[in-house]
Rosetta silent file (secondary structure, phi, psi, omega in degrees, C-alpha in Angstrom):
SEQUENCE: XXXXXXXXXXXXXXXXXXXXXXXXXXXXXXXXXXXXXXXXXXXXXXXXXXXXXXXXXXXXXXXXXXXXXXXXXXXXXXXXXXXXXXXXXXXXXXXXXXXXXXXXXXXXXXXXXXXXXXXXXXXXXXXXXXXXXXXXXXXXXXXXXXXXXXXXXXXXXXXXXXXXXXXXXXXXXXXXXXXXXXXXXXXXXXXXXXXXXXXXXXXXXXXXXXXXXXXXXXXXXXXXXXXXXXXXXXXXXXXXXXXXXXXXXXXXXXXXXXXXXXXXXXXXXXXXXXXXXXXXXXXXXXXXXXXXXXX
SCORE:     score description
SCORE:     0.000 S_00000001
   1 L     0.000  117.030  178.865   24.414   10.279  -14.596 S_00000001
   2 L   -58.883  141.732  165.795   23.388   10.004  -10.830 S_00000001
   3 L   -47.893  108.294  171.585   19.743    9.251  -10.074 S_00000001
   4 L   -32.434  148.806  133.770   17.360   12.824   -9.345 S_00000001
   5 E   -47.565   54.433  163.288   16.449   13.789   -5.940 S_00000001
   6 L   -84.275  120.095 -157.778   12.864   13.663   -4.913 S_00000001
   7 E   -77.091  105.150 -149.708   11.244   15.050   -2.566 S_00000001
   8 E  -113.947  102.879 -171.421    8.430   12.904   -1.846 S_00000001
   9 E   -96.538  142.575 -151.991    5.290   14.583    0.311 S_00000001
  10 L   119.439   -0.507 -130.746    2.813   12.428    0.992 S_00000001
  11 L   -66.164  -83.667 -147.948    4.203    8.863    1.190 S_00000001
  12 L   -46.344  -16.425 -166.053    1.300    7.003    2.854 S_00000001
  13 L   -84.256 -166.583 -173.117   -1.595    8.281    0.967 S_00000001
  14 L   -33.310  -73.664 -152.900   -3.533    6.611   -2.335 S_00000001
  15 L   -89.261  -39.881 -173.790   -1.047    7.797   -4.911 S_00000001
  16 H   -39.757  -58.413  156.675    1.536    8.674   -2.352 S_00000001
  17 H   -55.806  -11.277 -169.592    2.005    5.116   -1.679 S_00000001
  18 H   -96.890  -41.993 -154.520    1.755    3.849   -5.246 S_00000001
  19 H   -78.376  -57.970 -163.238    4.395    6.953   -6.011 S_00000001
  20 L   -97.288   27.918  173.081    7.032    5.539   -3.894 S_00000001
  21 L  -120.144  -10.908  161.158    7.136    1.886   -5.095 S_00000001
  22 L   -96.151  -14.857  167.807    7.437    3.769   -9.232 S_00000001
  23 L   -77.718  -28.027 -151.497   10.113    6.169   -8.243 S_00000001
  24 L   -66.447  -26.654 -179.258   12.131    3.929   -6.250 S_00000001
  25 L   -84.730   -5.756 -177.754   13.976    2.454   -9.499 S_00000001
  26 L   -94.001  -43.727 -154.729   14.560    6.452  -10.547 S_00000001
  27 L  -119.610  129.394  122.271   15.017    8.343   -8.196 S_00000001
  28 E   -18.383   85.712 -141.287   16.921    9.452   -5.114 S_00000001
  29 L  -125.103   77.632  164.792   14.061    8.972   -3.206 S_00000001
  30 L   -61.178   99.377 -162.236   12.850   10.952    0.135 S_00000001
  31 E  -107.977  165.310 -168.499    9.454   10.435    1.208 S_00000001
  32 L  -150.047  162.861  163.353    7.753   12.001    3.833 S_00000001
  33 L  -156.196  150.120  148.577    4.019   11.943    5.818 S_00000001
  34 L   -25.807  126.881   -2.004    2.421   13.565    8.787 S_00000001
  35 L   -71.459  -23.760 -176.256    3.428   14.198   11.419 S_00000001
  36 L   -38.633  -66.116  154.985    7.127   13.917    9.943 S_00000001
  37 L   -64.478  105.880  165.684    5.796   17.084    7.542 S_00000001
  38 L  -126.929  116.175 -167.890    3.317   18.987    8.615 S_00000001
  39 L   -42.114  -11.286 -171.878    1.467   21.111    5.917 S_00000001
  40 L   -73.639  -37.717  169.256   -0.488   22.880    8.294 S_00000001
  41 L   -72.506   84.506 -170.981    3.199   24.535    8.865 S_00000001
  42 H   -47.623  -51.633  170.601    4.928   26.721    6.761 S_00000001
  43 H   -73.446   -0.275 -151.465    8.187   26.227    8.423 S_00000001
  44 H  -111.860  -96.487  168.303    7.657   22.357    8.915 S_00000001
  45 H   -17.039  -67.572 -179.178    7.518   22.706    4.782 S_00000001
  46 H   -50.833  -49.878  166.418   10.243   25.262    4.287 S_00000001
  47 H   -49.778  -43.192  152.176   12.129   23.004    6.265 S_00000001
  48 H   -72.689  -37.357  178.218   12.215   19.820    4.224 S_00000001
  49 H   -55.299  -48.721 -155.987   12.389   21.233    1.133 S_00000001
  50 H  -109.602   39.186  153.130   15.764   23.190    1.557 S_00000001
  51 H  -118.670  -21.052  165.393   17.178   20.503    3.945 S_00000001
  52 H   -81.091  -37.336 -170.699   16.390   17.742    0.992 S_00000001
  53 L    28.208   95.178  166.639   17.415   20.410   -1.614 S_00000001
  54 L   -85.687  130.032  159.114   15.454   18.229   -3.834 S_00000001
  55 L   -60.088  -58.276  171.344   15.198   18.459   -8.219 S_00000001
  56 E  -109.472  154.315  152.569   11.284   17.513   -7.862 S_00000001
  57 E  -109.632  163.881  168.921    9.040   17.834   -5.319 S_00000001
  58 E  -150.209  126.807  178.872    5.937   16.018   -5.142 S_00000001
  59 E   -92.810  112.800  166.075    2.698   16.859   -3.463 S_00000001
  60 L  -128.876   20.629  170.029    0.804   13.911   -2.958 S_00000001
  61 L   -87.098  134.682 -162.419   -0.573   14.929    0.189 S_00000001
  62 L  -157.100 -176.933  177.460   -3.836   16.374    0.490 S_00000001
  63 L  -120.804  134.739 -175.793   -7.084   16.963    3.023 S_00000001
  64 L  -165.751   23.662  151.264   -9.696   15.040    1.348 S_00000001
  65 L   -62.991   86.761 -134.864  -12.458   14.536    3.988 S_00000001
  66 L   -94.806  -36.379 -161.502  -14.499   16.129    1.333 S_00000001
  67 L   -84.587  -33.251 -167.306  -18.256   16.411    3.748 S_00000001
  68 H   -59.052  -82.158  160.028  -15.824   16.988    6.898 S_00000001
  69 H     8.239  -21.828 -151.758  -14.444   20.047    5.261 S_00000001
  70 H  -109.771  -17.565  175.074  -17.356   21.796    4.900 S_00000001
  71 L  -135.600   42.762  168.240  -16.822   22.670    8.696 S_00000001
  72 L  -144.654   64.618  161.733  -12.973   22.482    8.917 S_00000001
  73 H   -59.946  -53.107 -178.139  -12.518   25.164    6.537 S_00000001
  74 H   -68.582  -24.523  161.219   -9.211   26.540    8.037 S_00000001
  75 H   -50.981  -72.769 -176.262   -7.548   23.299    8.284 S_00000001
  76 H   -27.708  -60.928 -159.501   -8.384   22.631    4.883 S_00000001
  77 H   -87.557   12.228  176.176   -7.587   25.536    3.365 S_00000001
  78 H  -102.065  -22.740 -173.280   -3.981   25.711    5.388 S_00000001
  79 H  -102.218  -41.207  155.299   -3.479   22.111    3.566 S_00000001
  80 H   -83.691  -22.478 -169.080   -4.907   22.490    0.069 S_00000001
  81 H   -86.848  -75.317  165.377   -4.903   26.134   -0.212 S_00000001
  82 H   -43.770  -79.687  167.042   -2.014   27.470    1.253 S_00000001
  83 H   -63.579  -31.843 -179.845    1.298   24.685    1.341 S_00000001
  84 H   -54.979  -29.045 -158.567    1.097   24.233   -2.418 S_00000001
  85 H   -94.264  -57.166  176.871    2.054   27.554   -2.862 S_00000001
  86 H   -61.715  -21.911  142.265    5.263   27.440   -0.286 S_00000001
  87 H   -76.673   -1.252  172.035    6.005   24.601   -1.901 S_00000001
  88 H  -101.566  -14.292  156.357    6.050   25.841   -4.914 S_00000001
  89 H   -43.103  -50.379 -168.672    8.111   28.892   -3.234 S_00000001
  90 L   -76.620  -33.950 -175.235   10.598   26.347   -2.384 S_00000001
  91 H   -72.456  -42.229 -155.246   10.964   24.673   -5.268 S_00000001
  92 H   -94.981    9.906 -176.343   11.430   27.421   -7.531 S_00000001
  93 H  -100.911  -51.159  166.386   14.138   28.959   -4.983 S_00000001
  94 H   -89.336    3.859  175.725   15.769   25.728   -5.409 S_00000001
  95 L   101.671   33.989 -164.183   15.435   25.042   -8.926 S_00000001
  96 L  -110.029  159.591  178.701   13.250   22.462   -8.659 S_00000001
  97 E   -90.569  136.874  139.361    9.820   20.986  -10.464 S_00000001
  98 E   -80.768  140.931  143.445    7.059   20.738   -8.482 S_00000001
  99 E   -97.003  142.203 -175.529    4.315   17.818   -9.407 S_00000001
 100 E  -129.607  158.571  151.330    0.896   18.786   -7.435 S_00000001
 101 E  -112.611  121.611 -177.860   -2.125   16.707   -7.662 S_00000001
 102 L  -125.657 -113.009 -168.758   -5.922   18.584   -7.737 S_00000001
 103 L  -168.465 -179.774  175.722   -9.103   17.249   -8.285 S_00000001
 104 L   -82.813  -64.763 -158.997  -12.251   17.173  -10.618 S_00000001
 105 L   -47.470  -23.881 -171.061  -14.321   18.836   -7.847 S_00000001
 106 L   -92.209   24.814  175.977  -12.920   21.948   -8.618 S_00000001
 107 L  -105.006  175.278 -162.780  -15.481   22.271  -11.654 S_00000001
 108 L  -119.221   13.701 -161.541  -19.447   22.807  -10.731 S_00000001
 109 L    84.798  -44.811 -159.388  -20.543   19.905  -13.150 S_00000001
 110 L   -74.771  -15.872  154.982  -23.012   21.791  -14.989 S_00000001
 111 L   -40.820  126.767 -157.993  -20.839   21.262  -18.347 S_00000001
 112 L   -86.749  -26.535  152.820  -22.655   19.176  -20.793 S_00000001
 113 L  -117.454 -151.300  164.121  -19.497   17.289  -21.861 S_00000001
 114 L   -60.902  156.305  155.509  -16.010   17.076  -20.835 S_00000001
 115 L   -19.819   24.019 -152.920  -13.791   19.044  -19.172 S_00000001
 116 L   -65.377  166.397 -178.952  -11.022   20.702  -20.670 S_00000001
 117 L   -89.661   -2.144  143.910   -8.368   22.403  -18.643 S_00000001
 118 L   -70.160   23.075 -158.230   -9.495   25.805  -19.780 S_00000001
 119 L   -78.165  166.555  175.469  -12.632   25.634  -18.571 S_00000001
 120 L   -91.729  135.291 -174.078  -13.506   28.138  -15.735 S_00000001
 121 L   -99.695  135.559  175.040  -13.421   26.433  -12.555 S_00000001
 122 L  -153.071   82.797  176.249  -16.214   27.008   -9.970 S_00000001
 123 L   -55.023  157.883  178.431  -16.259   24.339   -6.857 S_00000001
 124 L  -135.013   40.834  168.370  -19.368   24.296   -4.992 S_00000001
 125 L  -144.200  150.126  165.676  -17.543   22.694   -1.969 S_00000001
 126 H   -54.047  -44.212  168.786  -15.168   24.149    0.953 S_00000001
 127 H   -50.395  -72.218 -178.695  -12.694   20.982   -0.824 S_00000001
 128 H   -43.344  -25.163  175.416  -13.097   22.170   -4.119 S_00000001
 129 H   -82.155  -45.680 -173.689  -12.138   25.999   -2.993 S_00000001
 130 H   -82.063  -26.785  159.806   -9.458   24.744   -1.330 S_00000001
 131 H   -92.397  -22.194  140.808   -7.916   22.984   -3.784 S_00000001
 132 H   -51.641  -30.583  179.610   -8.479   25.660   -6.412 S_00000001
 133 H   -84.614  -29.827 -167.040   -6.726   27.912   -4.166 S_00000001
 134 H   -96.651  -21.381  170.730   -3.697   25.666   -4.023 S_00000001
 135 H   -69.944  -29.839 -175.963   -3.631   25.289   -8.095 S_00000001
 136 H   -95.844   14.253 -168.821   -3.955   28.931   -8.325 S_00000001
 137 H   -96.653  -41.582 -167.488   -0.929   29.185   -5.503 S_00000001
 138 H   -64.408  -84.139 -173.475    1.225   27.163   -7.619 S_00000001
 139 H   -21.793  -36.856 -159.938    0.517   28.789  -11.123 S_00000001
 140 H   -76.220  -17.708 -171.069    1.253   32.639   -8.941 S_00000001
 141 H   -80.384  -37.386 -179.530    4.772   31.404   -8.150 S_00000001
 142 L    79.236   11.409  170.128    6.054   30.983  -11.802 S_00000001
 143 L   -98.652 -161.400 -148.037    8.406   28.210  -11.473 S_00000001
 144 L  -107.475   95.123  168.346    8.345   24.626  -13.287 S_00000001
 145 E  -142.129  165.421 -176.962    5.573   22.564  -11.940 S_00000001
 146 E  -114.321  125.701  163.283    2.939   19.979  -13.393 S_00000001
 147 E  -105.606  114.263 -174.335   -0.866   20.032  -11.724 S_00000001
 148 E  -118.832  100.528  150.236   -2.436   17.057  -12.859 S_00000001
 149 L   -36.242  110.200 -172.499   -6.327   17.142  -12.304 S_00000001
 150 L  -102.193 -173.217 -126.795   -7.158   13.298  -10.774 S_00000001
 151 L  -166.463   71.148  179.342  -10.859   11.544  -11.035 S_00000001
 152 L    35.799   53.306  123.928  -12.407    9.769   -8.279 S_00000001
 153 E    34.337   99.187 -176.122   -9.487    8.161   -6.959 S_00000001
 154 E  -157.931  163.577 -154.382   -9.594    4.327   -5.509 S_00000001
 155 L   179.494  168.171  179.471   -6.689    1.951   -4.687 S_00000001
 156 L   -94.412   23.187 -154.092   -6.505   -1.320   -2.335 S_00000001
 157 L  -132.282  152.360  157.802   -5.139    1.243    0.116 S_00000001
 158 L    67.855 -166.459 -174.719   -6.636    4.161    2.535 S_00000001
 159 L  -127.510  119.122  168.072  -10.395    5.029    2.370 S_00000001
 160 L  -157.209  165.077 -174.807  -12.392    5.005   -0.834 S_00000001
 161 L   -53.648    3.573 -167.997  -15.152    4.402   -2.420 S_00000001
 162 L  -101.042  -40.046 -166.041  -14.026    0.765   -4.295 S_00000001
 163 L   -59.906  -41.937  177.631  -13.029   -0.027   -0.615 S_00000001
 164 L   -44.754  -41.350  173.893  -16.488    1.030    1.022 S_00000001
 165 H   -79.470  -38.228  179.885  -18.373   -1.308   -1.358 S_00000001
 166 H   -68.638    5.762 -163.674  -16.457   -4.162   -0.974 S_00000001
 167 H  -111.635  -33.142  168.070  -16.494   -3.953    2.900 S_00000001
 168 H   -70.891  -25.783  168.656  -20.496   -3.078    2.363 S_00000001
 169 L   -91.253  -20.537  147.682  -21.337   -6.053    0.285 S_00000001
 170 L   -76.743   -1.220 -173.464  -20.069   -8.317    2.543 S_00000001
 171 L   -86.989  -36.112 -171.653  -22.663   -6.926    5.098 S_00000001
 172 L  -135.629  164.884 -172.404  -25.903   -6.044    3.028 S_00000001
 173 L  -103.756  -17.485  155.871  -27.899   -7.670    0.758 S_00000001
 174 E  -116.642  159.827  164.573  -28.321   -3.984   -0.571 S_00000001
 175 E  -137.233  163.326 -175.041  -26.776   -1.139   -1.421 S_00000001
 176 E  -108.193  126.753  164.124  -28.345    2.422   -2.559 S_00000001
 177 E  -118.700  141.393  166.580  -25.689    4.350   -5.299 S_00000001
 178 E   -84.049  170.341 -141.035  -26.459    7.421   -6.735 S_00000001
 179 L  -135.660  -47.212 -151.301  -26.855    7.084  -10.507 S_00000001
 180 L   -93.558   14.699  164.103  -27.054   10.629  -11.493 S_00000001
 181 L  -127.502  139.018 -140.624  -23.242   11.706  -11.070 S_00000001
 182 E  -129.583  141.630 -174.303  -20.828   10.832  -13.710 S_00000001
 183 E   174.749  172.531 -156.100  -17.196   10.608  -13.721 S_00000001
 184 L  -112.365   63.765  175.646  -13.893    8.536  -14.538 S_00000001
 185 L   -35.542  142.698  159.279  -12.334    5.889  -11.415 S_00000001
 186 E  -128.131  130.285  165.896   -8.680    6.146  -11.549 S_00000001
 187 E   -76.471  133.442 -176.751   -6.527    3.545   -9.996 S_00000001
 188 H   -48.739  -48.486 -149.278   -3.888    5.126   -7.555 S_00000001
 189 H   -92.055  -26.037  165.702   -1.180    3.115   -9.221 S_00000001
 190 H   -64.653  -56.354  149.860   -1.829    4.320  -12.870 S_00000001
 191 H    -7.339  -91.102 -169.348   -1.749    7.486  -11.404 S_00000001
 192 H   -71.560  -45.771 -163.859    1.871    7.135  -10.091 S_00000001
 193 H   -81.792  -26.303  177.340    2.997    4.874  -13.109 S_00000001
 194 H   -85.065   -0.250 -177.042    1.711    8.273  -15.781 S_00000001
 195 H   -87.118  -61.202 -130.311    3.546   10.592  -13.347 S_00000001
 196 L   -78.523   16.921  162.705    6.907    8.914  -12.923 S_00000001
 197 L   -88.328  -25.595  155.402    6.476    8.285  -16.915 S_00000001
 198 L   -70.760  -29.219  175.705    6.062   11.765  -17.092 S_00000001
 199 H   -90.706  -11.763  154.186    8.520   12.850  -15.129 S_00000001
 200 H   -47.052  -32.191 -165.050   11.097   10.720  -17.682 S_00000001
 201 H   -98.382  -40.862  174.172   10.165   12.764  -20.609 S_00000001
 202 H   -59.930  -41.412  177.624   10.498   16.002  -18.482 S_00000001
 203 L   -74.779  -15.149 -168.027   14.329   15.142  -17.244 S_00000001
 204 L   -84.416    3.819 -142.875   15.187   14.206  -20.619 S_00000001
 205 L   -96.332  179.659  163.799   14.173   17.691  -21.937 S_00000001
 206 L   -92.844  -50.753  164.513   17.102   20.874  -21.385 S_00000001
 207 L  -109.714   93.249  176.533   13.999   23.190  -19.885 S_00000001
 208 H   -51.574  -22.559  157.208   11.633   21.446  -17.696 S_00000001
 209 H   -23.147  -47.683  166.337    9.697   24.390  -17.441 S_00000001
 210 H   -59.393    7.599  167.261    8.335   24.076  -20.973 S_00000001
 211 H  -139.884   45.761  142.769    5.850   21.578  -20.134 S_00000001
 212 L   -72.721  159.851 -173.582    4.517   23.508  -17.134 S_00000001
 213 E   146.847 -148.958 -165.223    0.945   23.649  -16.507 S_00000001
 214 E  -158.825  110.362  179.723   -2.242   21.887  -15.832 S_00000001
 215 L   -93.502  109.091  162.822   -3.054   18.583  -16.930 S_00000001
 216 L   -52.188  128.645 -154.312   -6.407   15.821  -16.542 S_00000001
 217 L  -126.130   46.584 -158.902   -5.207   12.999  -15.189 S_00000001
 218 L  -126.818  158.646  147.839   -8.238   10.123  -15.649 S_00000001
 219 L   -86.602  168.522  176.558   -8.679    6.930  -16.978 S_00000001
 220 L  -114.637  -81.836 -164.775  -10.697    6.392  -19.434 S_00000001
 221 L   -14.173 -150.793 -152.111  -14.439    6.279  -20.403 S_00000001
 222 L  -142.102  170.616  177.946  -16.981    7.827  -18.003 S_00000001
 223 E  -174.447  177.062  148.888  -19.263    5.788  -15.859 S_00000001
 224 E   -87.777  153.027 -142.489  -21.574    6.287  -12.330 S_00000001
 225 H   -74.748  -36.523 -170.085  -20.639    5.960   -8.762 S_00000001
 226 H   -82.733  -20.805  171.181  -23.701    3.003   -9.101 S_00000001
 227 H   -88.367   11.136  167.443  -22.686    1.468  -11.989 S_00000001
 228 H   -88.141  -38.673 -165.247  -18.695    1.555  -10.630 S_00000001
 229 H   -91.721   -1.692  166.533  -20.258   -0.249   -7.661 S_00000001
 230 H   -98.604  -19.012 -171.341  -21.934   -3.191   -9.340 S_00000001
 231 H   -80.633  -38.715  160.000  -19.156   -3.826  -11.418 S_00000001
 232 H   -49.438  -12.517  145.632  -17.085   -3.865   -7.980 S_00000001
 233 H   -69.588  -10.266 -149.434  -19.811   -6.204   -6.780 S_00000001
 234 H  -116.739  -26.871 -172.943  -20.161   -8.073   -9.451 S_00000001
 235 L   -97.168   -8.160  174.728  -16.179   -8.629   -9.690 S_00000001
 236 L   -77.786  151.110  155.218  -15.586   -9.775   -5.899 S_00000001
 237 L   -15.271   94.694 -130.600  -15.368  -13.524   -5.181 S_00000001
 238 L   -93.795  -16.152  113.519  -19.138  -14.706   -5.030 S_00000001
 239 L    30.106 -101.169  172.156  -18.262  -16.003   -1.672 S_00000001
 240 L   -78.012    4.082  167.874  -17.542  -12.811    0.357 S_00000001
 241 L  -119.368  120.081  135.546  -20.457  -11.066   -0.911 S_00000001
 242 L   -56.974   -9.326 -157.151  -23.814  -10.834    0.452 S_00000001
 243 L   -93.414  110.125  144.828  -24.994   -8.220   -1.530 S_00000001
 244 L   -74.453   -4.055 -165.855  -27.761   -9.050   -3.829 S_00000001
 245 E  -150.434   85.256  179.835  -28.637   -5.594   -5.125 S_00000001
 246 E   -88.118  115.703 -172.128  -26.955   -2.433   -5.983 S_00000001
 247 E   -94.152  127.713  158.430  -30.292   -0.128   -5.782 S_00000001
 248 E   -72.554  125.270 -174.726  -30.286    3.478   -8.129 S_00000001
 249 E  -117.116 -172.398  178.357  -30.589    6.474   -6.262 S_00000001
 250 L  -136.857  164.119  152.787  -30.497   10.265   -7.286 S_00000001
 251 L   -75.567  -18.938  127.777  -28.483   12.811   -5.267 S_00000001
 252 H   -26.968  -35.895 -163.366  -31.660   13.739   -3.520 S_00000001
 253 H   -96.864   10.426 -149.582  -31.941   10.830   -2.300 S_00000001
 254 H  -155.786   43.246  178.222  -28.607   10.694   -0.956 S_00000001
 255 L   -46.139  154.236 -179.796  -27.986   14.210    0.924 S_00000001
 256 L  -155.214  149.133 -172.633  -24.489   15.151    1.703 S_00000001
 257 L   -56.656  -42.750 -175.056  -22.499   18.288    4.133 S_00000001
 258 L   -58.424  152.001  133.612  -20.253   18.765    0.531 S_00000001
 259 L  -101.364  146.790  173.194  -22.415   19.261   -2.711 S_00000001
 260 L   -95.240  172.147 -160.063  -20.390   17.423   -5.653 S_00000001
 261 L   -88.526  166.540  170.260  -20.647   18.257   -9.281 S_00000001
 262 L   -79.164  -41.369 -162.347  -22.785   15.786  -11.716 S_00000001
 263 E   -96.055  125.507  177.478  -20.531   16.169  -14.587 S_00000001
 264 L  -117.847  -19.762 -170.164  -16.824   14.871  -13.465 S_00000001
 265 L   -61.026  143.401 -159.654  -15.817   14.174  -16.870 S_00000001
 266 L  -115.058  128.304  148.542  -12.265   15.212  -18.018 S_00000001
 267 L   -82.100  110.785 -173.070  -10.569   15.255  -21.257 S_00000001
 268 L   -87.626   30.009  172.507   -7.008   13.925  -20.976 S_00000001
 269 H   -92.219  -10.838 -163.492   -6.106   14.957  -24.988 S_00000001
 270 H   -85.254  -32.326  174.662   -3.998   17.999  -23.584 S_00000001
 271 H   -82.328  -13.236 -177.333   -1.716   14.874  -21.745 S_00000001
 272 H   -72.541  -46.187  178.141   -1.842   12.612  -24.424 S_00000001
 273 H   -51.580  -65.796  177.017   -0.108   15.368  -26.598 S_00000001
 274 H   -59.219  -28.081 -165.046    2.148   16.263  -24.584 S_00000001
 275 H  -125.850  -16.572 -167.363    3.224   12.697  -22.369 S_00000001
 276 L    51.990   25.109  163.849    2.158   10.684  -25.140 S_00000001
 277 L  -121.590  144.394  -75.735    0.093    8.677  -22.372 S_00000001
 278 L   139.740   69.979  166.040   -3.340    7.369  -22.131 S_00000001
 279 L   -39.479  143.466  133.310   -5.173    5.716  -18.901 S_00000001
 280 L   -23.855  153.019  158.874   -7.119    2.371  -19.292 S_00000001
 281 L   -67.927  143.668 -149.943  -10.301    2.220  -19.241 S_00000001
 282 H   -54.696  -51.488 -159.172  -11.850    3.122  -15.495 S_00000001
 283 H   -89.148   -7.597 -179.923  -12.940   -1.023  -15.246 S_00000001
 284 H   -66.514  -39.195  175.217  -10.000   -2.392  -16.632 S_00000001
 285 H   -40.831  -42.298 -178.929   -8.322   -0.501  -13.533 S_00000001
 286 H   -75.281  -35.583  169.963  -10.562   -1.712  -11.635 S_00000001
 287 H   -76.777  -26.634 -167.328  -10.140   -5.508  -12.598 S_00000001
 288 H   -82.176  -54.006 -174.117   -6.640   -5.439  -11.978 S_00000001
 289 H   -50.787  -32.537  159.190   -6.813   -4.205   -8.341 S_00000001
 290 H   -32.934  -64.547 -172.343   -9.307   -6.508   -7.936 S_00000001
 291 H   -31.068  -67.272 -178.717   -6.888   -8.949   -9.016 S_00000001
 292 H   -63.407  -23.839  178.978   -3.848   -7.973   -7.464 S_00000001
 293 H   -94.038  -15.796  141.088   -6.360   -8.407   -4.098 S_00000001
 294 L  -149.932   83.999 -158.765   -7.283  -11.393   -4.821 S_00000001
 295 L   -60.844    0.000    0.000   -4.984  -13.380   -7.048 S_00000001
């Protein structure tokens, strides 16, 4: 049996990058980034798909300047809103799965526990709208795609928040985190190792279609952006850090253009059923990248 075709948008980003070192032993594997694609374009889109004439697609591209957004609405929403759905046009014209990736953010928080994925979604950010718009682009097309709702996102790669602290703690002997929003790091590469394990179970099946739909994607247990950043402070080299203090803050105390939700928390039982997978816990993720950065 010859190796699938996948069409892989996105290459450079967190998971994008993570994606195309776990496909690469699977897959027929075309990757793509900006400018090479550009999402802003519908024919730029149309164009790769049915010149790849790919089995999967994969979106792992995304606008995710979350505060910038808030005054690049039109961008945004041509890149989260908008290309999921012609790629999901494309796909289902060529027979193909889509995988999509969406966010937490497109919940308000105000839930007292987790998430589920029936919950009614209501972003309180221009990101969060826009990537609601591209989940609800996919779903209107009716062919065979997976949406897997990710979790505060961090990798040794790209710009995030594991990277921010470690680059701030060599600098300051403090740092202020807020405390009062709660949510699940996910390492980019777990990420990409539960997709392409997902996508294994899905080729083996006669209709991938049957496990379309919309999946949580976290690792697990729940934690705060300041208590993710002492344990990333606490886990660098004692060396390379200056930082004596990771200081508690509130989101008052911390204004931002976006507002983000408190409550981030997910429940991942609908993938466990279904994938028979299970993220680590958020710091085990977190020790390994560590690791792998400095072995």
């Amino acid at each position: 049996m010859s190796l699938p075709r996948i069409l892989l948008v996105g290459k450079n980003g967190q998971v994008g990058w993570e994606l195309r070192r776990a496909l690469a032993p699977m897959a027929q594997l075309e990757s793509v980034d900006f400018p090479e694609i550009d999402l802003a374009n519908p024919d730029s889109i149309r164009q790769w798909v049915r010149t790849t004439r790919p089995q999967v697609v994969i979106n792992a591209a995304a606008y995710t300047a979350v505060d910038k957004a808030e005054t690049d609405s039109d961008l945004v929403m041509k890149i989260n809103g908008a290309a999921p759905g012609i790629l999901a046009q494309e796909a289902r014209e060529a027979g193909a799965l889509l995988v999509h990736y969406s966010t937490d953010y497109v919940f308000d928080g105000a839930k007292t526990g987790p998430y589920v994925e029936t919950d009614a979604p209501n972003p309180l950010s221009a990101y969060g709208r826009s990537k609601l718009a591209g989940d609800l682009a996919v779903q209107a097309i009716g062919g065979a795609y997976l949406i897997f709702r990710l979790s505060w996102v961090y990798g040794a790669r790209g710009q995030n928040f594991m990277l921010t602290m470690l680059r701030l703690a060599r600098q300051r002997k403090q740092l202020r985190v807020v405390n009062d929003q709660m949510g699940a790091p996910t390492w980019s590469r777990f990420i990409a190792q539960a997709t392409a394990l997902a996508l294994c179970q899905v080729a083996a099946q006669p209709d991938p279609a049957a496990f379309s739909g919309v999946y949580h994607l976290a690792a697990s247990g729940l934690t705060s952006w300041h208590a993710f950043a002492e344990q990333i402070v606490q886990l660098m080299p004692p060396e390379a850090r200056v930082c004596l203090e990771v200081q508690a803050i509130s989101t008052a105390e911390y204004p931002t253009a976006a507002k983000r939700p408190l409550n981030s928390a997910m429940s991942c039982a609908k993938l466990e059923r279904a994938f028979r997978l299970r993220l680590p816990p958020w710091n085990e993720g977190l020790r390994l990248v560590l690791e792998d950065a400095n072995p």
